[in-house]
N, C-alpha and C positions, 0 to 999 in steps of 0.2 A: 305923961301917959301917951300923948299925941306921937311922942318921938320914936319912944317904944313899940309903938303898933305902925307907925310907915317904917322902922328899922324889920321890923321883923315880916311885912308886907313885901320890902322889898328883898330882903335878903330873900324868901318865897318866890318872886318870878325870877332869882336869881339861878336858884336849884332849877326852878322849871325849865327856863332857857335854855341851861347848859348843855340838857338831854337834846333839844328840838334837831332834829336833821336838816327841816325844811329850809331851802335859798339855795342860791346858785354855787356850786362848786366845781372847781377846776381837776378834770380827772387828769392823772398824771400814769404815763405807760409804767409798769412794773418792767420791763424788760430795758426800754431806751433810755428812761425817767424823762420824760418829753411831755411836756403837757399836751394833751390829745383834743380835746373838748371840755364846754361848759353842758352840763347836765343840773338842771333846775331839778330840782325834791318836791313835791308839793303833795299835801291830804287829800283825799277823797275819802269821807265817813270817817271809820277809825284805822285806814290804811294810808301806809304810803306809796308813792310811785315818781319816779322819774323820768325825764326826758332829756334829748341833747337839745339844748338852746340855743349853741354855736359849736362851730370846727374851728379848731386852731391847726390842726392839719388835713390837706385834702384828701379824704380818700382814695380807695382805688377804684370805688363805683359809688353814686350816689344816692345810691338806694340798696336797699338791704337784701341783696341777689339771695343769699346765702341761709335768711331767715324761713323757717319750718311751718310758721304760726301765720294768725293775719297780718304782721308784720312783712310780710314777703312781699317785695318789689317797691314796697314804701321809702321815700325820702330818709336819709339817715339822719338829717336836719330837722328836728320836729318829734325822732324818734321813739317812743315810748320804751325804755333799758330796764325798767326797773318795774316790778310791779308786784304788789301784793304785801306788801312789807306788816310787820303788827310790832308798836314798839312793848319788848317784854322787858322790864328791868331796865338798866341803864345800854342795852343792847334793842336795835330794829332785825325782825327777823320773821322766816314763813315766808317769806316771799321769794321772787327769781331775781335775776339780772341774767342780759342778753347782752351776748357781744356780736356787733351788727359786722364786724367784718368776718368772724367764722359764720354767726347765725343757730352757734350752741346757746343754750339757756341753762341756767346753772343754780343752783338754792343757794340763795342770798342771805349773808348776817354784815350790817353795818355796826360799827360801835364810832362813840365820837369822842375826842379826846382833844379841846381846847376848840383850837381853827381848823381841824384838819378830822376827817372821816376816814377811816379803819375799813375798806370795803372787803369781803372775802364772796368767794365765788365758786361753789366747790359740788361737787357729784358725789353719790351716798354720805359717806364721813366727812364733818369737817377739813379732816387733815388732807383729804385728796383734792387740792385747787389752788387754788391763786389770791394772791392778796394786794391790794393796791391799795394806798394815801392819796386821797383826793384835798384840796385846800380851799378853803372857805375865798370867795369872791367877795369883795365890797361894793 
C-alpha cells in the first residue's frame, strides 16, 4: 500500500512539474538561432513574469532606449520581458512579452514541451508574430 501511494504521489508532482515554466532559460534568436540572453520565469500570486538574468550578446544600448512603458531608459540586464502571464491548460497565457531592443510589447502565449519553451509573441491574432524556442538552463 505504501508503494502504491509514493507511486502515485510521485507520478503527481510528476504531471505537475512538467507544466512549471518557472527557472532560467536560454532565449535563442528566431532569425540568427544565436542564443541572446538568460531570462529567469518566476511567480508572483497566480502570474507569471520574466526577466533577463544575463546577456550572452552585447547589445546596442544598455538600457531599453526604445521602451514605451516605465521600462524606458531602464537597464536591459535586470529587465522585466515578460509580464502578466496566467497558466490556462497545459499552455501560460494573458500576459505580454517586450522586446527591449524594438521596445514593441506583444500578447504573450508560452507553451512547454520537455526542456525547451514554445514562446509566441504576436499582435491581435495569434497567427500575426513570431515564435521562438527558448531551452531549459541547468
Amino acid at each position: 500500500m505504501k508503494k502504491l501511494l509514493l507511486t502515485f504521489v510521485l507520478s503527481l508532482f510528476g504531471v505537475m512539474s512538467f507544466a512549471q515554466i518557472e527557472g532560467k532559460w536560454k532565449t535563442i534568436d528566431d532569425e540568427t538561432k544565436q542564443a541572446k540572453s538568460i531570462v529567469e520565469i518566476y511567480k508572483k500570486g497566480d502570474k507569471y513574469y520574466g526577466k533577463i538574468s544575463q546577456l550572452l550578446i552585447k547589445p546596442a544600448s544598455a538600457t531599453c532606449t526604445e521602451c514605451k512603458d516605465d521600462r524606458k531608459g531602464k537597464p536591459i540586464l535586470g529587465l522585466e520581458i515578460i509580464r502578466g502571464l496566467k497558466k490556462e491548460g497545459d499552455e501560460f497565457t494573458g500576459g505580454t512579452i517586450t522586446d527591449p531592443k524594438s521596445g514593441k510589447t506583444y500578447k504573450c502565449t508560452i507553451t512547454k514541451s520537455g526542456d525547451k519553451l514554445n514562446v509566441r509573441g504576436y499582435v491581435g491574432v495569434s497567427m500575426f508574430g513570431r515564435s521562438q524556442t527558448w531551452q531549459k538552463v541547468n
